[in-house]
C-alpha positions as CSV (number, residue, x, y, z in Angstrom):
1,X,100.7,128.4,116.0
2,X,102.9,131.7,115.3
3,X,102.6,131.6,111.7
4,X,99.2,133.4,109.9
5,X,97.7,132.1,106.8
6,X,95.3,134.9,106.4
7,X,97.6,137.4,104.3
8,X,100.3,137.5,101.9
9,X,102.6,140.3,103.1
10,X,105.6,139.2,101.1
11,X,107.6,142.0,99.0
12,X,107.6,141.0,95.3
13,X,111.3,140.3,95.7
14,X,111.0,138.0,98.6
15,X,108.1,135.8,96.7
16,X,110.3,135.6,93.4
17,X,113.3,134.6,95.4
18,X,111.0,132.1,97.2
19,X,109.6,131.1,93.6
20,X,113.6,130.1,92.5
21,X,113.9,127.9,95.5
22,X,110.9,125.6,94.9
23,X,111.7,125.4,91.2
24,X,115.4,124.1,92.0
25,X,114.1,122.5,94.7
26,X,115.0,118.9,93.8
27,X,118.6,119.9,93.5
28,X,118.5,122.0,96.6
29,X,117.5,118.5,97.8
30,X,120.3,115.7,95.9
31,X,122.9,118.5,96.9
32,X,122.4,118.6,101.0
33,X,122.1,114.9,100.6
34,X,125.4,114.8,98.9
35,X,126.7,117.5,101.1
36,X,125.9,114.9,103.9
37,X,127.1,111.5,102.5
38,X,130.2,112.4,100.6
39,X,131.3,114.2,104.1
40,X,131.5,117.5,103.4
41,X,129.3,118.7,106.4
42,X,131.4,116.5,109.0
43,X,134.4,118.0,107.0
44,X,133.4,121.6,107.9
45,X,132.0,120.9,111.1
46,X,135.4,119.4,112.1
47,X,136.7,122.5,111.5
48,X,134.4,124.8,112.9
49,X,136.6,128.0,113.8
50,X,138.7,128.2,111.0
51,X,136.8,126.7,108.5
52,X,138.2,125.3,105.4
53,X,139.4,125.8,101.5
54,X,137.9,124.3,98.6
55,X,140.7,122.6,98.5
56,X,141.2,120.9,102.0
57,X,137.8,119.8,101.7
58,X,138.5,117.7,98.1
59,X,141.4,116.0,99.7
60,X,139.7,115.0,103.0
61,X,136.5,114.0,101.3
62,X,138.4,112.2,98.5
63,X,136.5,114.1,95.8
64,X,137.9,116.3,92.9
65,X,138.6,119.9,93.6
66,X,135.5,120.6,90.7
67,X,133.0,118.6,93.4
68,X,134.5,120.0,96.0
69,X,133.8,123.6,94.7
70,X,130.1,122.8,93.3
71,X,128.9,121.8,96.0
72,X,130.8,124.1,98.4
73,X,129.6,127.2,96.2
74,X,125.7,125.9,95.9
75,X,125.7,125.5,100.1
76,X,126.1,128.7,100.2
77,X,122.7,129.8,98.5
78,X,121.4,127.4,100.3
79,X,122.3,128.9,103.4
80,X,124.2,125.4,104.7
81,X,127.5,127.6,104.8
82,X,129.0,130.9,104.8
83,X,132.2,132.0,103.3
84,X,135.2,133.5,104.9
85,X,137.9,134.9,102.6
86,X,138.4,131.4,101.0
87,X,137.0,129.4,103.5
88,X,133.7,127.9,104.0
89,X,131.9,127.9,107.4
90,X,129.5,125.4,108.3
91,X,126.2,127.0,109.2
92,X,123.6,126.6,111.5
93,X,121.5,125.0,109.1
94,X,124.3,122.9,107.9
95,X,124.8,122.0,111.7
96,X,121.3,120.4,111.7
97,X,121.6,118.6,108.8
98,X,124.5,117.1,109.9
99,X,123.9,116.4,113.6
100,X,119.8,116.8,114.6
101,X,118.3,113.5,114.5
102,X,114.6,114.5,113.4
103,X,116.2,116.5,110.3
104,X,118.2,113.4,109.7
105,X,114.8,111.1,109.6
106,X,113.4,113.4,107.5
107,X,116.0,113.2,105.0
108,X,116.5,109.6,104.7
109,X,112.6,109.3,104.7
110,X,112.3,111.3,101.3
111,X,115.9,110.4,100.0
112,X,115.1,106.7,100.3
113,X,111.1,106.0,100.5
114,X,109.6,109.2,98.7
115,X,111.5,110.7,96.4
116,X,111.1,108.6,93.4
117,X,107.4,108.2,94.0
118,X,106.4,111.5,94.6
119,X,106.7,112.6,91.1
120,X,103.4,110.7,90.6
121,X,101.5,113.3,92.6
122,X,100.2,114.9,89.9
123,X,98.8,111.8,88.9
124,X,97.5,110.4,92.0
125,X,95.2,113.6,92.5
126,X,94.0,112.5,89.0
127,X,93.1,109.3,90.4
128,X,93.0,109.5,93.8
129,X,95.2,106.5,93.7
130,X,98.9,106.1,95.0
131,X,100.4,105.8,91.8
132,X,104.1,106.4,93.0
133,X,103.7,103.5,95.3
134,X,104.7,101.6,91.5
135,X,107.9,102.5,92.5
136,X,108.1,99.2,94.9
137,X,105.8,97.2,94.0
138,X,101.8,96.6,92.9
139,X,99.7,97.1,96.0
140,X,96.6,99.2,96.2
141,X,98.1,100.9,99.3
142,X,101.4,100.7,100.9
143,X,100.4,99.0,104.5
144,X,100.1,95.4,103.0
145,X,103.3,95.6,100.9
146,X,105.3,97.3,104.3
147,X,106.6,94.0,104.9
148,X,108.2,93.2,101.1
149,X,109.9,96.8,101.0
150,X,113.2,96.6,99.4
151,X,116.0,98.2,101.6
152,X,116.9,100.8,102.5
153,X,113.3,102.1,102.0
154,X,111.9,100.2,104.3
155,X,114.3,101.1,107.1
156,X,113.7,104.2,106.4
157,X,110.3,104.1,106.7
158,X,110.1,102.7,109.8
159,X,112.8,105.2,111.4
160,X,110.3,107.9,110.1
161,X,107.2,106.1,111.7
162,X,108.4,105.4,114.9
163,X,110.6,108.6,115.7
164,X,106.9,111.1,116.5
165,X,104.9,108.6,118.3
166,X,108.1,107.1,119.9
167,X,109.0,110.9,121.5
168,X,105.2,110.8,122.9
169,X,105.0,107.5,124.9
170,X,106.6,108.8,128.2
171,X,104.2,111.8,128.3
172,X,101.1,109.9,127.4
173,X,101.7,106.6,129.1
174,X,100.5,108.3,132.6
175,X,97.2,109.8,130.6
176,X,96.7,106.4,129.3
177,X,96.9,104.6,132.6
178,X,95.5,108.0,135.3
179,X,93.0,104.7,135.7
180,X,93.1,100.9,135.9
181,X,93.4,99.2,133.2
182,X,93.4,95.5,132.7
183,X,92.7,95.1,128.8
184,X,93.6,97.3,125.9
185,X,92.8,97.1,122.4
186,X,95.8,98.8,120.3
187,X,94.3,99.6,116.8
188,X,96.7,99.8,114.0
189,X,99.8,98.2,116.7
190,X,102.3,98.0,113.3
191,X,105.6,96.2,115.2
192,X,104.2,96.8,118.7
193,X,106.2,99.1,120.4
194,X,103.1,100.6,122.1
195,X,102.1,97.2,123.5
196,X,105.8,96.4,124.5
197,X,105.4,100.1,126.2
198,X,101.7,99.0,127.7
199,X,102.9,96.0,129.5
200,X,105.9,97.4,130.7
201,X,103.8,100.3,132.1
202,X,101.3,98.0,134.1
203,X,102.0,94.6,135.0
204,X,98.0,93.8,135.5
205,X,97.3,95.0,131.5
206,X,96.6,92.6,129.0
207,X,96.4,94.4,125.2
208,X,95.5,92.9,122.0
209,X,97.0,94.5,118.3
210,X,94.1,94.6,116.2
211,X,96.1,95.3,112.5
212,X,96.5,93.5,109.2
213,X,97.7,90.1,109.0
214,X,101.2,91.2,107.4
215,X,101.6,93.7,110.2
216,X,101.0,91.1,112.6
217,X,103.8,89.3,111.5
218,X,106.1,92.0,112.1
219,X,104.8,92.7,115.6
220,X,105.0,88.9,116.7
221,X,109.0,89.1,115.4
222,X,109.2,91.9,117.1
223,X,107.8,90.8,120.2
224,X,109.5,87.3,119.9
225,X,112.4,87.8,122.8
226,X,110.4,90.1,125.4
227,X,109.3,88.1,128.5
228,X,105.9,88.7,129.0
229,X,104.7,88.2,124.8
230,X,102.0,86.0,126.1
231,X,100.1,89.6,127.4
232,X,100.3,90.5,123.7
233,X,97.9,89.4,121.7
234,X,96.6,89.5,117.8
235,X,93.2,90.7,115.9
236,X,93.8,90.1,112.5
237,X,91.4,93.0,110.8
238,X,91.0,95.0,107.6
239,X,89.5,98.3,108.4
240,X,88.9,98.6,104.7
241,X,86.3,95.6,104.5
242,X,83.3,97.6,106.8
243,X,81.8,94.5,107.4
244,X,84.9,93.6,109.8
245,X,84.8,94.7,113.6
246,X,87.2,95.2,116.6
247,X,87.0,92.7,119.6
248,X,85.0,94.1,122.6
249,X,86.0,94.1,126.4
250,X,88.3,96.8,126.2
251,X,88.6,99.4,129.1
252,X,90.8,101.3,126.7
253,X,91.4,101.5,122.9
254,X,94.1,103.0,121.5
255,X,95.1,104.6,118.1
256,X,98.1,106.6,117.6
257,X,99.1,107.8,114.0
258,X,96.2,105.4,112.6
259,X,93.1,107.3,111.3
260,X,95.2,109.6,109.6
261,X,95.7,106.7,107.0
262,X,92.1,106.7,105.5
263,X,89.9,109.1,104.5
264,X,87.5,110.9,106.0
265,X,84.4,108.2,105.2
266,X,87.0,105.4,106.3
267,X,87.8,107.3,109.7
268,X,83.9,107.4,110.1
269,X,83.5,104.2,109.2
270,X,85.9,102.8,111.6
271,X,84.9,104.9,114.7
272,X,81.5,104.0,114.2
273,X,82.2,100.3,114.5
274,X,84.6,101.3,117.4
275,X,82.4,102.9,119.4
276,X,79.7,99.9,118.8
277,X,82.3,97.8,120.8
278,X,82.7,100.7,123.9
279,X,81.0,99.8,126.9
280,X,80.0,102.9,129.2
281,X,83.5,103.2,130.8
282,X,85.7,103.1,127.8
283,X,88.1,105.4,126.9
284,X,89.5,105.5,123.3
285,X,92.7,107.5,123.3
286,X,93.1,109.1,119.6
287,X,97.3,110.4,119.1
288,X,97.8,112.3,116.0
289,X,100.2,115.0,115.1
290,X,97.6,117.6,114.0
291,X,98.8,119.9,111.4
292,X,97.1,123.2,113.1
293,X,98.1,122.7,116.9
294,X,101.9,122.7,115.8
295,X,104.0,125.4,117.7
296,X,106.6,126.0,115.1
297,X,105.6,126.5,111.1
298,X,108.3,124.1,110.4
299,X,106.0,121.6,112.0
300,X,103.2,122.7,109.7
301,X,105.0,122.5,106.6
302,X,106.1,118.9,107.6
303,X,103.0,117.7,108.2
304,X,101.1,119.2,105.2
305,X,104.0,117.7,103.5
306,X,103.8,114.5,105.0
307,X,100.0,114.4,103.7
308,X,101.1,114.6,100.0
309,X,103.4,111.4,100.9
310,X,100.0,109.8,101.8
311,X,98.7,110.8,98.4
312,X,101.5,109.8,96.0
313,X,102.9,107.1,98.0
314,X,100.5,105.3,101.1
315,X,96.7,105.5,99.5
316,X,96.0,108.5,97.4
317,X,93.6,109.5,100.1
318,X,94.1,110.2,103.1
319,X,96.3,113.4,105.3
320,X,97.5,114.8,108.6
321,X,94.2,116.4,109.6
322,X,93.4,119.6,111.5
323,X,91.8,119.3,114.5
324,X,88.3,120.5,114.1
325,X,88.2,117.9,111.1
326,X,89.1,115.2,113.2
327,X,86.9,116.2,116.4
328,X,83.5,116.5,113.6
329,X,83.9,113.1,112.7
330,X,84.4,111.6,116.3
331,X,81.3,113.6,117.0
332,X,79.5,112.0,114.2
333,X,80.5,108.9,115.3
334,X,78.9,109.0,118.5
335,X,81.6,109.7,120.1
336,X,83.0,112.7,122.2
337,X,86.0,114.4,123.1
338,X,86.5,114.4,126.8
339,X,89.9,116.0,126.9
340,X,92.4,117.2,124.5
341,X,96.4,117.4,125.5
342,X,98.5,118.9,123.0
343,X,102.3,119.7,122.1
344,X,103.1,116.1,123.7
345,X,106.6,114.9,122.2
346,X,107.2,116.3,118.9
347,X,104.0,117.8,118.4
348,X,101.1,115.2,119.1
349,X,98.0,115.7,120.3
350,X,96.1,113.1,122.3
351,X,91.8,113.2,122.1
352,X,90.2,111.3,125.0
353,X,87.0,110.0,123.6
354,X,84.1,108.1,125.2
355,X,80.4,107.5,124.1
356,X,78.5,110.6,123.9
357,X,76.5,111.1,126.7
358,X,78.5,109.4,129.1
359,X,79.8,111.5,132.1
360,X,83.6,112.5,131.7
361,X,86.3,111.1,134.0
């Protein structure tokens, strides 16, 4: 990573500044939003040379001339536009907001899913409980109630979920299958893209999605119409009940965004009865986006981010981890890392893990 964490080498002006723009920071939010929706952006961007008036944008956007010039005027300390004579300029930032798909996720992630919820937070580190979760409904975590979420939360949700890992898969499917595989266990398979991906990698591989019986559902529906479903099986298991294991006989086991839903004595919990079911020539393949191996700060700050999401809104305890946390408890696991790729799709990492003592691959 470029950024340091080890000073603070802002001027006094540049932190106060910085101050005012997390204090209005929920309007900075509504107003890109609206900025988006009401068409403003596309209005501007449409025009991209010349820009356009106050005016011109009212009448295309079919809002008043008082709208119009609100949110025109606040873009432009927000940096989404700039200002020429009496035009306004869409902006590079603005020209992300409007047309770069991950920004986009984002967006619609926190618009839709978080941002009602995440006023709890200062709650839910009182509790350690997901008290914004409220907001949809009376779970104890979010992944049983995944299924009932109203729209368009839940399609939001998803989007966000499956955008990462979904960038990943063509850079970790060869890693995955360097060797031959014939059965896979895919831990925490949620609507089973990765075993759709699996058995359209390898035609000899048979994987089973060990997840919760409501997230089962959703992968079966989503598996329904694919031609070879019957290599697809189902593990119904609840990795908060420790008493619960994972099937054994797999050459490979794989998690991807998974342990960064529990806490650290869950994760330890659940490798532990992992590696009880490895044989000497399994492979688990761990994919998380680890908040310290990110090239670009932005990544960072959306991560760290993203791990207040899991407080407020998905358990009140887990996070994106750093890597060293992450590697201590597979070591304390019995476990060890083999190999570690990083900066695969959008900023993943993938651990290769296999039973400590066992000679690497």
């Amino acid at each position: 990573m470029t950024h340091s964490y080890t000073s603070d080498d802002k001027s006094a002006l540049q932190a106060i500044s910085d101050a005012q723009r997390i204090a209005f920071a929920p309007i900075i939010f509504q107003a890109t939003v609206a900025l988006r929706e009401l068409g403003v952006l596309a209005c501007l961007d449409s025009k991209r040379r010349s820009g356009a008036t106050a005016d011109e944008v009212a009448e295309e956007c079919a809002i008043s001339l008082y709208g119009a010039k609100v949110l025109l005027d606040a873009s432009l300390s927000i940096g989404l536009v700039w200002q020429r004579e009496a035009h306004y300029v869409l902006a590079k930032t603005g020209h992300f907001i409007l047309h770069d798909p991950m920004t986009n996720i984002n967006l619609d992630f926190n618009r839709d899913f978080c941002y009602q919820g995440v006023a709890a937070l200062t709650e839910s580190i009182r509790s350690g409980k997901p008290e914004g979760l409220k907001v949809f409904g009376d779970w104890p975590t979010l992944y049983p109630g995944l299924s009932s979420l109203p729209e368009p939360a839940r399609s939001s949700w998803f989007a966000f979920d499956h955008y990462y890992s979904d960038h990943a898969y063509p850079e970790v499917l060869p890693l995955v299958f360097e060797r031959p595989i014939t059965r896979l266990l895919d831990i925490g398979g949620n609507t089973g893209k990765w075993a759709l991906a699996c058995i359209e990698q390898d035609p000899a591989v048979r994987v089973t999605v060990a997840d919760l019986p409501q997230q089962l559902s959703l992968m079966k529906d989503n598996i329904a119409s694919h031609s070879d479903k019957e290599r697809i099986d189902d593990y119904a298991i609840d990795w908060l009940d420790e008493q619960q294991t994972p099937p054994a006989g797999a050459e490979a086991i794989w998690m991807s965004q998974f342990l960064d839903c529990f806490s650290p004595a869950q994760i330890l919990s659940i490798l532990r009865r992992v590696a009880k079911v490895m044989e000497s020539n399994t492979r688990l393949f761990i994919m998380e986006t680890l908040w310290d191996r990110q090239p670009q700060e932005a990544g960072a700050l959306s991560l760290n981010c993203t791990s207040l999401y899991f407080t407020a809104m998905a358990n009140g305890n887990s996070r994106m981890y750093a890597a060293d946390e992450l590697v201590s408890l597979i070591e304390q696991a019995g476990l060890r890392v083999s190999h570690q790729h990083d900066r695969l799709g959008r900023g993943h990492t993938l651990l290769v893990c296999e039973r400590a003592g066992q000679s690497s691959w």
